[in-house]
C-alpha positions in Angstrom: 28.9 -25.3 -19.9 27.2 -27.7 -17.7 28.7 -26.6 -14.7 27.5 -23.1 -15.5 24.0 -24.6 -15.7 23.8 -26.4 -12.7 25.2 -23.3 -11.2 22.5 -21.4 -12.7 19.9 -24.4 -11.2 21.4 -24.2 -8.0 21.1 -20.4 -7.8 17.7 -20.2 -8.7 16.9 -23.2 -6.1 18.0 -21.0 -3.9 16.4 -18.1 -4.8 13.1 -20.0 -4.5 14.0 -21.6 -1.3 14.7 -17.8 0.3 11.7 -16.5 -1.3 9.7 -19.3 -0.2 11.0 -18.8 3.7 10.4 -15.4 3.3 6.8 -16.0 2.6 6.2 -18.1 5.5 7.7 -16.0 8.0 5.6 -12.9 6.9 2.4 -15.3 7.3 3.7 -16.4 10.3 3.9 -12.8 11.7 0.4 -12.0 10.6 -0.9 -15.1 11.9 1.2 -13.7 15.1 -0.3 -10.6 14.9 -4.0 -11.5 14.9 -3.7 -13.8 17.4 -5.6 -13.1 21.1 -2.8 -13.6 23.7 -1.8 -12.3 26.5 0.2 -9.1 26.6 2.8 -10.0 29.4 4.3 -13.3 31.1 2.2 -15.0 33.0 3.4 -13.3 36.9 5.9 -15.5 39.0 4.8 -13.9 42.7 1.4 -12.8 43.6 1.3 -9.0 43.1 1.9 -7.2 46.6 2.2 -3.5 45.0 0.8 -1.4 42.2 2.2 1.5 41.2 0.4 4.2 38.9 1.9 6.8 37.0 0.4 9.9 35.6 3.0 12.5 34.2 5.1 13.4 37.1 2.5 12.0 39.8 2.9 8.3 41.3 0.5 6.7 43.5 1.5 3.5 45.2 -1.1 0.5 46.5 0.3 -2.5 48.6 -1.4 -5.5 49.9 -1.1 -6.1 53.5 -3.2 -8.3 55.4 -5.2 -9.1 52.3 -6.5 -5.7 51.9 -5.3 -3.1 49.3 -3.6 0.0 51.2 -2.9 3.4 50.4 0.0 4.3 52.7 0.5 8.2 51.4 -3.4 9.4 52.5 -3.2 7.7 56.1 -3.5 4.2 54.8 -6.9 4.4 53.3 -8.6 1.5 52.3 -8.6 0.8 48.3 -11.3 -0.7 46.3 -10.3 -4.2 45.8 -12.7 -5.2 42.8 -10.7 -1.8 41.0 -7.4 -3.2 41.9 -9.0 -6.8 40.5 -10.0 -5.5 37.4 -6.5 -3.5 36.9 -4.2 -6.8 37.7 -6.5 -8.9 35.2 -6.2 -6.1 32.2 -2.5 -6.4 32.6 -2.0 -9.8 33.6 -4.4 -12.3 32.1 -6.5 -9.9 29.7 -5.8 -10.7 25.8 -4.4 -8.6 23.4 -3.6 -8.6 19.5 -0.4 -6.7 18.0 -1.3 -3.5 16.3 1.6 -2.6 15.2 5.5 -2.1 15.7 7.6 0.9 16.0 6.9 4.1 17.5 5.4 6.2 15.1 2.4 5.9 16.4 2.6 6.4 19.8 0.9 10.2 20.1 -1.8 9.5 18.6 -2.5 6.1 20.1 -1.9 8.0 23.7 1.3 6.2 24.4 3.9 9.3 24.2 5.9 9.0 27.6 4.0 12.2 28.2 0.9 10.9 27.4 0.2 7.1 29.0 -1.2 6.0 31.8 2.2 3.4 33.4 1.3 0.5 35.5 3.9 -1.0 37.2 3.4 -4.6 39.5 5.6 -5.9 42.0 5.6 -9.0 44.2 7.3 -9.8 47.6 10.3 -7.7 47.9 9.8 -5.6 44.7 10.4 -8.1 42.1 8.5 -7.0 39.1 6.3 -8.8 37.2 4.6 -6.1 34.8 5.2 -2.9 33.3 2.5 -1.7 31.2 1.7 2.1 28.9 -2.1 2.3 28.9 -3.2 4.9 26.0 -6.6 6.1 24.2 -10.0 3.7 24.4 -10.8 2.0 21.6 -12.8 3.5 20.2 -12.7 6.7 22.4 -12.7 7.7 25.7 -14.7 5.0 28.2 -14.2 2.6 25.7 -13.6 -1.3 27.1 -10.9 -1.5 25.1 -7.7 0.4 24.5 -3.9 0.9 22.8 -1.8 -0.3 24.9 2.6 -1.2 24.8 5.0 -3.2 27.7 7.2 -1.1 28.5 10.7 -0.9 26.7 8.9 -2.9 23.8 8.0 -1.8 20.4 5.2 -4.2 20.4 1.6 -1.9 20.3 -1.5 -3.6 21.1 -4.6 -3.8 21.1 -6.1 -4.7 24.6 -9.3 -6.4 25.1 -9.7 -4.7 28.2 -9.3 -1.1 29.6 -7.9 -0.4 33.1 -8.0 3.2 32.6 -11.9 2.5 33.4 -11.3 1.0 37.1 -9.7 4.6 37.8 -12.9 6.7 38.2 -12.4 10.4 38.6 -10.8 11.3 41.4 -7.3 11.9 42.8 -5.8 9.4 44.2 -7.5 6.8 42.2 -8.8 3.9 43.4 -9.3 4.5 47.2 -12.5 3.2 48.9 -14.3 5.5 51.0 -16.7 4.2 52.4 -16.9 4.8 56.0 -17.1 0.5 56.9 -14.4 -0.7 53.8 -16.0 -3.1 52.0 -12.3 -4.9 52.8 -14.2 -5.8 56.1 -16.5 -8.3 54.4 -19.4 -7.0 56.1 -23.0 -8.6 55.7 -26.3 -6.4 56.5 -26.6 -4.6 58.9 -28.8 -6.1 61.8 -28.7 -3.9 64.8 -27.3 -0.6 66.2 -26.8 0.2 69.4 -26.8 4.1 70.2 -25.3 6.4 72.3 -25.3 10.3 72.6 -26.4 11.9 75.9 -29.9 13.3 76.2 -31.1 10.8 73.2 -33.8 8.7 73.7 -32.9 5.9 71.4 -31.3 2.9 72.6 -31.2 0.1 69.9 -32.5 -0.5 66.4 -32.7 -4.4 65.8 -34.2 -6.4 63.4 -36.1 -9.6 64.3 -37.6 -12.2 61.4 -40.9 -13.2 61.4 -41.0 -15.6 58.5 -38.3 -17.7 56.7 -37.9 -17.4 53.0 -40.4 -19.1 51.1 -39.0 -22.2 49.1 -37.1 -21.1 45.8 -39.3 -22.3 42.6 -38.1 -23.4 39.9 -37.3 -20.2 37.0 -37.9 -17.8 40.0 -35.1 -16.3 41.8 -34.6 -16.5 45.9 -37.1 -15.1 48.3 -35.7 -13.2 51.5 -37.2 -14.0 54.7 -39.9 -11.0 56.1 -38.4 -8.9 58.5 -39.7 -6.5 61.5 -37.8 -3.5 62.9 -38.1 -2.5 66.9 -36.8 0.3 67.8 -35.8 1.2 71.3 -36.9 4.7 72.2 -37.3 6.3 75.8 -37.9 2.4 77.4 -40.4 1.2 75.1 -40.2 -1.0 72.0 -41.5 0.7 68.6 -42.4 -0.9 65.3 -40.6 0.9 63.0 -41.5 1.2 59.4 -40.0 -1.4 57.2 -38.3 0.9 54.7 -37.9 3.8 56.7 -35.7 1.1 59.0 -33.7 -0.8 55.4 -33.2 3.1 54.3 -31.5 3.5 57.7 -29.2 0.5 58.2 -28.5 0.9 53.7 -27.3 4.5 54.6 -25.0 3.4 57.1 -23.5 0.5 55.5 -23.0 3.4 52.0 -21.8 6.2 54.6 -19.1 7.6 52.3 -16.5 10.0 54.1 -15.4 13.6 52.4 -11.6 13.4 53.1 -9.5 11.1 55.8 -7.4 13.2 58.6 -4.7 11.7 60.5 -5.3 8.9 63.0 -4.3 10.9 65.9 -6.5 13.6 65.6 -8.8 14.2 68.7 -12.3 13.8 68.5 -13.0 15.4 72.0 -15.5 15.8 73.1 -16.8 12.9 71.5 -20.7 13.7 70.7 -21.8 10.1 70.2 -21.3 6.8 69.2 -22.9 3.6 67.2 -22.3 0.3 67.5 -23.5 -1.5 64.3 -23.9 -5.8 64.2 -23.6 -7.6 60.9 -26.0 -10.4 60.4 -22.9 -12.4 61.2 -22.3 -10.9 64.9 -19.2 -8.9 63.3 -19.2 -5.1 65.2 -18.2 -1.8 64.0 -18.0 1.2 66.0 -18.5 4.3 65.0 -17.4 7.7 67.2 -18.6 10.7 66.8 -17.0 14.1 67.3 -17.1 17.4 66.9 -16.4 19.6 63.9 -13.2 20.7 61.9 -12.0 23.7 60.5 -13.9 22.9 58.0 -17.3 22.8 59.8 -17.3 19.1 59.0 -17.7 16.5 61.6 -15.4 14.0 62.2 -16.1 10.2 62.3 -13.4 7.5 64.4 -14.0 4.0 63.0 -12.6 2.0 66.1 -12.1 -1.0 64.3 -9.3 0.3 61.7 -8.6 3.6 63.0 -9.4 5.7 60.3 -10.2 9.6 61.2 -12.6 11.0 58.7 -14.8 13.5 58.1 -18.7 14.4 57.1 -20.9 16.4 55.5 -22.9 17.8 58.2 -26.2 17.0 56.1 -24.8 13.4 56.9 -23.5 13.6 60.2 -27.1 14.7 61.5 -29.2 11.4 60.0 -26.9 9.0 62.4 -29.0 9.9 64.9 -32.6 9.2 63.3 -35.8 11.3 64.3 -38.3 9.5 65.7 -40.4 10.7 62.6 -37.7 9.0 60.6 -38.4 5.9 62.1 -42.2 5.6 62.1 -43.6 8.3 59.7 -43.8 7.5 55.8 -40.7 8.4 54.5 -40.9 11.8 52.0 -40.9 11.0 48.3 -37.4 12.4 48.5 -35.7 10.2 51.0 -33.2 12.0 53.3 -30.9 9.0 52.7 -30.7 8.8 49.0 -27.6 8.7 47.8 -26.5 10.9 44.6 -26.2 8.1 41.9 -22.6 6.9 40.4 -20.8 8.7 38.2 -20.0 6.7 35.0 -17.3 4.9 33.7 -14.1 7.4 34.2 -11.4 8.3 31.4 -8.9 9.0 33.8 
């Protein structure tokens, strides 16, 4: 009899003790689950390549030279602060668990058919992260989103969204802006022209007062500037903002589509040479027109072959109305404003 009841004692110890560890791993897990972490490792190698997958479409960036490269549309430059905000979502951004399993996945946007796949490499292809991107949280836009490594049942939710770094277009991410903002330039100081039968020489700025002293609550004060304008042999004052709206133009000059490198640009019409407050140089060559009836554009410095709108093309060479009349209401150089955040 007493050996039945300790056996009895023992069996319910030990139905309290698995009961009891039962408990504490289920609060574990929750206390797992609505933790912020991060959603992958922390990456071994500096990412070198990021690889994007849409359905059946890939597009691949690489890092060479410490600029972000797209090798498939004649190396064009990519927007680094998109890249940026792509490797931190994936990387470094946190996440809580949402869920486990795969039930879910359609209607979170993480069907194979459905996500958005990042893949990140380092030297030599080593991967360091492979991530399904689905819906924004709440909707589309949203900073936030649903979001799985892949080959995990682990859904989260991300505290970040890089869906949103995309935009609109196709390839994503590319930069193109006629001077890649990869160059690190600074404003525009001068340009130096050149298109027979043109009158103006140069455009240069010169200052004629430093910046006042910064007071206290009040932000920085820029130096005053005045624009002379070469034209014909004689020196011009310029209008102030017709001359900023200038140079601003220039240094925003977006092209309509790249063409390859070795495309002729015979006979070339023109040519700018444009200085950085920093003494740094870009060339500009001007040709003639495409198939298209657009103009194309050399940049010396990186080779890129691009095209223009026409509209554009003909305010690189300024009137000399542009330079010393009041500028219209409607500026000739304003630029359509950004579209917003993208649901790619």
């Amino acid at each position: 009899m007493k050996r039945l009841h300790f056996s009895l004692l023992a069996l319910l110890a030990l139905l309290v003790l698995a009961n009891y560890l039962l408990e504490t791993r289920q609060q574990a897990r929750r206390l797992e689950a609505g933790l912020l972490r991060p959603m992958t490792r922390a990456p071994a190698a500096p990412p070198e390549r990021l690889l994007v997958q849409l359905g059946q479409q890939t597009w691949t960036y690489v890092l060479r030279a410490g600029a972000w490269r797209y090798p498939e549309y004649f190396d064009a430059f990519v927007q680094a602060e998109g890249v940026d905000y792509v490797l931190e979502g994936l990387l470094r951004a946190p996440g809580t668990v949402y869920g486990i399993g795969s039930a879910d996945l359609a209607r979170l946007g993480l069907s194979p058919e459905q996500a958005l796949k990042f893949r990140v490499e380092g030297e030599g292809g080593i991967p360091l992260a492979e991530v399904w991107i689905g819906q924004g949280i709440p909707g589309p836009g949203a900073p936030e989103c649903y979001a799985r490594p892949a080959g995990s049942d682990t859904l989260f939710h991300l505290h970040a969204n890089p869906r949103l770094a995309l935009g609109r277009t196709a390839p994503p991410l590319l930069d193109n802006r006629v001077i890649p903002a990869a160059l690190g330039r600074k404003s525009i100081a001068q340009v130096e022209f050149s298109r027979p039968g043109y009158p103006l020489r140069s455009l240069r700025r010169l200052q004629t007062a430093p910046a006042p002293p910064t007071l206290p609550g009040r932000p920085p004060q820029l130096p005053e500037y005045q624009w002379l304008a070469e034209w014909g042999g004689q020196d011009l004052v310029c209008g102030t903002a017709n001359a900023f709206a200038y140079v601003d133009f220039l240094g925003q000059l977006r092209w309509a589509a790249l063409k390859d490198p070795r495309t002729t640009l015979a006979p070339v019409q023109g040519q700018l040479r444009l200085w950085d407050e920093a003494d740094s140089a870009d060339v500009l060559e001007v040709g003639t027109q495409d198939e298209r009836g657009h103009v194309l554009l050399r940049h010396q410095g990186t080779g890129l072959v691009c095209t223009l709108a026409p509209t554009q093309a003909a305010l690189l060479f300024p009137s000399r109305e542009a330079l010393l009349d009041t500028l219209p209401a409607t500026s000739p150089y304003r630029r359509p404003a950004p579209a917003g955040p993208g649901s790619f």
